[in-house]
N, C-alpha and C positions, 0 to 999 in steps of 0.2 A: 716632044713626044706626047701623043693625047692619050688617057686613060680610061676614057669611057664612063660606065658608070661602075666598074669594080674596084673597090678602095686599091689607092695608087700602091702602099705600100705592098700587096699583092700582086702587081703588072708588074714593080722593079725588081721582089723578089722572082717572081717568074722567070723574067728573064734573065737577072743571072743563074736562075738553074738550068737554064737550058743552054748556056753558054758553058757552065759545068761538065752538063752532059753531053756536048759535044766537043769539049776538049780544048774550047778555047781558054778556061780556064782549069789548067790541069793540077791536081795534087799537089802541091809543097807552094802553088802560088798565092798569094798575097792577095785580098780582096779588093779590089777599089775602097778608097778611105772613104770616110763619109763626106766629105768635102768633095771627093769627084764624084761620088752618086748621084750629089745634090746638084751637080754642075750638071754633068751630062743626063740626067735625066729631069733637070727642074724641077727639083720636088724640094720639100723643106728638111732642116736639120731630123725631127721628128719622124717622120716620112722613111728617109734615108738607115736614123735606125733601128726602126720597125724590122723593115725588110731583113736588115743583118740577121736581127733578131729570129725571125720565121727561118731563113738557111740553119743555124745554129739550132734548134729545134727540130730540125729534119735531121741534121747529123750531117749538113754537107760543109759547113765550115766550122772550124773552132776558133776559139779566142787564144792570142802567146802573151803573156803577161810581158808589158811594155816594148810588143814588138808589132801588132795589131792581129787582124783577121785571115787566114788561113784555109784555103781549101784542102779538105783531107783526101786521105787515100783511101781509094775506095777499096773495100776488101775481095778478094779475086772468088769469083765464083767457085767453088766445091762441091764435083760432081758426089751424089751419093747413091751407091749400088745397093739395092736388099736384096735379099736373098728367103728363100721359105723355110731356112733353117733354122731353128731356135735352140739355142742351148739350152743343156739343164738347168731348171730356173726358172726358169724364163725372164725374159725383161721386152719393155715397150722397143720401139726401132729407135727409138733417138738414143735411149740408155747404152744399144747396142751400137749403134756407132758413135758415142763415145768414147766406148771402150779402147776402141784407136788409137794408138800411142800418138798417132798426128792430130788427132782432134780437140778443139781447144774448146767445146761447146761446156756451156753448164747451163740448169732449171732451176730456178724458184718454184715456188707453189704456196698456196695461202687458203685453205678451205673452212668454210663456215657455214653453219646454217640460213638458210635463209625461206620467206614466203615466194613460191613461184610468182610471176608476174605471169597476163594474159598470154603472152608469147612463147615463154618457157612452158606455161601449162600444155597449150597447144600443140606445141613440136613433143611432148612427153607422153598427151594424153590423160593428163590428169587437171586435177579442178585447179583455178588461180586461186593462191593463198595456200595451196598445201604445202607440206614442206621438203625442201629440197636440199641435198647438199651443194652449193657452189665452192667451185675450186679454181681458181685462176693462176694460171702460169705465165712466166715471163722467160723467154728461150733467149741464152746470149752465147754469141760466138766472142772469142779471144774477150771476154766482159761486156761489147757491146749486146743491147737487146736487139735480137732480129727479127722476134715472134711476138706474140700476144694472144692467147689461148683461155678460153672460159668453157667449163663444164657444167652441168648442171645434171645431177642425179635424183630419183625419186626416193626418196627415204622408207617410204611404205616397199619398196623393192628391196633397197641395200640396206637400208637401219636394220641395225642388229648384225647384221656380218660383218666376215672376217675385211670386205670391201668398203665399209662402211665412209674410210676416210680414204681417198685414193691413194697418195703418196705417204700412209703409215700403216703401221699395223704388219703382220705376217704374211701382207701381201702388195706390203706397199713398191709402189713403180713398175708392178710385174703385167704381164700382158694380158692380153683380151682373152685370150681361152682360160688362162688362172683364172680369171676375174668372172668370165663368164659361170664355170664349175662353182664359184661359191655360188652366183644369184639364180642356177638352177637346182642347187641344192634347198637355197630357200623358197623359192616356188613350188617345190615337190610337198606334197601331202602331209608324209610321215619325214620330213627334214633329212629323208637320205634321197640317192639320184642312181638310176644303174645306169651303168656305162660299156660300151662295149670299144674297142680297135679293131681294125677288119683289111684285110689287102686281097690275097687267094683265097682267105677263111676268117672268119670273125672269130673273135674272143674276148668273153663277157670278163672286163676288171672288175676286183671286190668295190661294192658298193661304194658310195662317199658320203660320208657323213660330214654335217659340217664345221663340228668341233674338228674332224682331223684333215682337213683341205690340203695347211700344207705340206702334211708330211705324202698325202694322195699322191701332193702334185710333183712332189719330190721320186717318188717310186715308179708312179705311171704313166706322166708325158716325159716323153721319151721319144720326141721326131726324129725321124732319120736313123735310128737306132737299127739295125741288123745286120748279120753276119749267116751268109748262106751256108758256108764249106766246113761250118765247126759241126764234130760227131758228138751226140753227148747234149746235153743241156748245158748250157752256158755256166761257164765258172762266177760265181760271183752276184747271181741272182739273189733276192730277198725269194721268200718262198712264194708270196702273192704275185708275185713277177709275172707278168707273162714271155715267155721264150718265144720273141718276135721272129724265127724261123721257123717256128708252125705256122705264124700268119701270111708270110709271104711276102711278094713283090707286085702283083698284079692285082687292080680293082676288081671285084665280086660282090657288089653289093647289094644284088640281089638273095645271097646268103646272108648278111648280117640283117636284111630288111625282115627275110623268112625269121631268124632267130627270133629280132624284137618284137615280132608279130606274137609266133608262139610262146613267148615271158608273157605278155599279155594277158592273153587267151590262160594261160595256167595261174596267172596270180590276179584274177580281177579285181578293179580296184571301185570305190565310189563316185569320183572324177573323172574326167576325161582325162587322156594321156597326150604330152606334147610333148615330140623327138624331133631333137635339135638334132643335125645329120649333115656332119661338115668333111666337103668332099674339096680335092684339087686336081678334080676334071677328070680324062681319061677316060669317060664311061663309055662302054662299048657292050654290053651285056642291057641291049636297049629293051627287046623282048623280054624277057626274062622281071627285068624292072617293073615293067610297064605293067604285066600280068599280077603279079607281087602285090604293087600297090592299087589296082582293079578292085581286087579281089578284099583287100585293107578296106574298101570303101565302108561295106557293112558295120565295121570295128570301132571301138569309140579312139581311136588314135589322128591324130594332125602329123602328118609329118611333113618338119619345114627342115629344110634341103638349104646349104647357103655352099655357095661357088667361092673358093679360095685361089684366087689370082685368074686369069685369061685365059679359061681350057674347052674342051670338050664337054661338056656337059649331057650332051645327048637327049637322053626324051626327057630328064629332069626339068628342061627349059620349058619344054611343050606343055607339060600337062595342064595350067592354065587351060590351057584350048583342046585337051583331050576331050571328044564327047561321049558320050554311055556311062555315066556316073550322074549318081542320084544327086551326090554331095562334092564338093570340089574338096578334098581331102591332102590338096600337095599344096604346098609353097616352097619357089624357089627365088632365089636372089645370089648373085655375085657382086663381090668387092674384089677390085685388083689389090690392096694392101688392105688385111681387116685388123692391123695396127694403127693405122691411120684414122679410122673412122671412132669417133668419138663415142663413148660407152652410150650414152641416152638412145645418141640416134641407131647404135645396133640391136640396141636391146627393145626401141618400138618397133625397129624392122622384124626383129625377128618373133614377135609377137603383133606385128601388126594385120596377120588374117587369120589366127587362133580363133580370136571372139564371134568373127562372121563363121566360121566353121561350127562353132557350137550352138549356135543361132539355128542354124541349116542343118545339122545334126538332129539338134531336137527335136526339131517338125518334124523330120523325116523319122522319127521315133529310132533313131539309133542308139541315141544318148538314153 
């Protein structure tokens, strides 16, 4: 057998992976010893166990003490269903399946400070050498690792909050809307954020401040949460509750846009306002929107609009390419999973056309 110019122990490992993966070497069998490797493929002792060596490094064979080498069992795929429902709490998607009595998965994680490199700077948007939090995970099923996972945070964003370290703290391993509510809490001006929930009618939650995030987050995310048929105010409400049967079932968000508009307009502030506006589709009050935020243009407000899961979105997609605006005042974007996507990369997305808006505001003497 000739080898070409790729070191041989490379070509023998190859191919016994590929005789693995196709089953001619199945699970509980016995590797060829080193003495037929060397045979049938002419290579040397050294050569021969190289090669072992690199299968055993990939996880496709093990060593049995005084019995030899061993192809493993590969572990059977497991399908995994999410779902847009988050329990009280919240937690990332992997923490929540989990929770599974069938699931054998466990995380490490190991975060430290560190100087951005060119690359991290880049994809963050900040200078190389600032500082960043790195956090690296390592994902194992039944104890093997099956993942290998690296974050990188901007400290000038998260230092000082309650997100500060990803996986401790009062918010550790919890999801991207907890996570996000503290680093909009720390972007806002005076270190609180107003918030509203909205379905048929909107309704403005008590402020957040970001000493008290998670008892906020304890009180008022609350997905899925309503009951139509009960008479009465819900038994068992905190008094800042909102009674999610005023709010509704049906999207109107051309009412919660009017609301946020007129806060505005009655509490001016010295900065420009950024509203974050996280929708799961269904819009159909396309007029009505369109007009709304037309009309927003003059205002010193951005509103960035982000798509949760695969839906309708309607003219929130468009307006990019709406024309008759001085200023391009929307952004939108969807993720099918916005647990999945790693905190940097949603947090440049979702500031990633603020600055060109304030730019283009200020010429236009909005700002």
């Amino acid at each position: 057998m000739t080898f070409g110019e790729q070191p041989a122990y490379l070509r023998v490992a190859g191919d016994l992976r590929k005789k693995i993966a196709d089953g001619l070497l199945p699970p509980h069998t016995r590797l060829p010893s080193q003495a037929r490797i060397r045979e049938e493929y002419g290579v040397s002792d050294t050569v021969a166990l190289e090669a072992r060596k690199v299968l055993m490094a990939e996880g496709l064979v093990e060593g049995r003490s005084g019995s030899g080498t061993y192809v493993r069992e590969r572990p059977v795929p497991r399908r995994v269903a999410r779902s847009g429902y988050r329990p009280a709490g919240g937690a990332t998607p992997f923490r929540q399946e989990q929770a599974d009595g069938d699931a054998r998965g466990t995380w490490e994680s190991r975060s430290e400070q560190a100087e951005a490199s060119g690359a991290v700077a880049e994809r963050l948007g900040i200078k190389p050498g600032d500082r960043v939090m790195c956090t690296r995970y390592v994902f194992r099923e039944a104890g093997e690792a099956v993942m290998l996972s690296t974050s990188w945070e901007p400290l000038d964003l998260t230092g000082r909050t309650p997100v500060m370290l990803p996986e401790e703290g009062p918010l550790g391993g919890m999801g991207v809307v907890e996570r996000m509510a503290a680093v909009a809490a720390q972007l806002d001006d005076d270190g609180e954020m107003q918030a509203w929930t909205f379905a048929s009618n909107p309704a403005r939650l008590p402020d957040l401040r970001l000493g008290d995030l998670p008892e906020w987050l304890r009180l008022h995310v609350r997905v899925g949460e309503i009951s139509l048929f009960r008479r009465g105010r819900k038994k068992g409400l905190h008094p800042e509750q909102v009674d999610m049967r005023a709010v509704g079932i049906q999207n109107e968000e051309q009412k919660v846009i009017a609301e946020v508009r007129a806060f505005v307009r009655a509490n001016p502030a010295p900065v420009p306002t950024l509203v974050l506006f996280f929708s799961d589709g269904g819009v159909y009050r396309n007029a009505e929107i369109e007009r709304e935020l037309r009309e927003a243009v003059e205002e010193p407000v951005f509103w960035q609009f982000v798509g949760l899961g695969r839906s309708n979105y309607g003219v929130l997609e468009r307006f990019d390419t709406l024309p008759g605006r001085r200023v391009d005042n929307v952004g939108f974007f969807a993720v099918d999973d916005i647990g999945t996507v790693p905190d940097p990369e949603l947090y440049d997305r979702l500031l990633s056309e603020f600055p060109s808006w304030v730019t283009a505001a200020g010429r236009a003497g909005i700002l």
